[in-house]
C-alpha positions as CSV (number, residue, x, y, z in Angstrom):
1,X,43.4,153.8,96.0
2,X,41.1,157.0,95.6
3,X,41.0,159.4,97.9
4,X,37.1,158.5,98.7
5,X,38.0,154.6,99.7
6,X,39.3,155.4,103.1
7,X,36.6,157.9,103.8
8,X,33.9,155.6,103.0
9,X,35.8,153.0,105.2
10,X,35.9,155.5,108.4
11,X,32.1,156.5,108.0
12,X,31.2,152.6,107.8
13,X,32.8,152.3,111.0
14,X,31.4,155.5,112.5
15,X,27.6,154.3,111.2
16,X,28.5,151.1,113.2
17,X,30.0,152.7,116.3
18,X,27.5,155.4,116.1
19,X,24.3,153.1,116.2
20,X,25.9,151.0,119.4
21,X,26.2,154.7,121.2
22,X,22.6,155.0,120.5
23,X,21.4,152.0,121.5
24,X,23.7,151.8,124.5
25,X,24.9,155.3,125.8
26,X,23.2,158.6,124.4
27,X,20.6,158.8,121.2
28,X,22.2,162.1,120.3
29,X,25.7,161.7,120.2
30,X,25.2,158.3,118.3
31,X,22.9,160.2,116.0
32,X,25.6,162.5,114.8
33,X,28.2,159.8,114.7
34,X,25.7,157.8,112.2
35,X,25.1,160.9,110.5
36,X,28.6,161.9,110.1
37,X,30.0,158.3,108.6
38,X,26.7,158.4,106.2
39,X,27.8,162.1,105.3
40,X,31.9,160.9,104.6
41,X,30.4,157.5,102.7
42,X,28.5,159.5,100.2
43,X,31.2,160.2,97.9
44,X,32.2,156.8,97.2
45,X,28.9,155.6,96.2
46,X,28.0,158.3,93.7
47,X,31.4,157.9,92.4
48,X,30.5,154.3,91.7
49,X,27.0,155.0,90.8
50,X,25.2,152.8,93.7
51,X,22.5,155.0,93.3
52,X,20.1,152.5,95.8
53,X,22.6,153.1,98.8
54,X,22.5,156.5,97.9
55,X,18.8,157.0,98.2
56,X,18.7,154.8,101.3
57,X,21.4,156.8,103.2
58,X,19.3,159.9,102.2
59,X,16.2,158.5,103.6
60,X,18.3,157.2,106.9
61,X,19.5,160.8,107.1
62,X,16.1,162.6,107.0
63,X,14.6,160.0,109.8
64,X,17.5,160.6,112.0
65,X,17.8,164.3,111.6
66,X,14.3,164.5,112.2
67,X,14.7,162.7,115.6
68,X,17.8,164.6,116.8
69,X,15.6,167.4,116.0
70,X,12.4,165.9,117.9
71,X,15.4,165.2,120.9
72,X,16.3,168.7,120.5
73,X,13.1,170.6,121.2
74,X,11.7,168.4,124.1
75,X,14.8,168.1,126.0
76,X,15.9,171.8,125.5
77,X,19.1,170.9,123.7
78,X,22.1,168.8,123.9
């Protein structure tokens, strides 16, 4: 098994436990768990070329750092 298999298996599970945080306890601490599984998935799918979950994980990333960021400056931080 390569090193990047059980990385992208915890990030899966942190994109999962990340988006039931923000829908059911706090926006910005499921943020960051979404963003850091999408952050330790990367690797496996570049090594295996799926260049369209690539993309889309970059585009998931840029919405929800942009929200944490819109969180951010009209709650006056964490």
């Amino acid at each position: 098994m390569k090193a990047d298999v059980p990385l992208r298996i915890l990030g899966s599970s942190l994109v999962i436990i990340g988006w039931f945080v923000v829908v059911y306890i706090n926006v910005t601490i499921g943020a960051s768990l979404s963003l850091l599984g999408d952050t330790l998935a990367i690797p496996f799918f570049i090594r295996t070329r799926a260049w369209d979950v690539v993309a889309m994980i970059v585009v998931l990333h840029s919405v929800t750092v942009a929200k944490l960021s819109q969180g951010l400056f009209t709650s006056g931080g964490f």
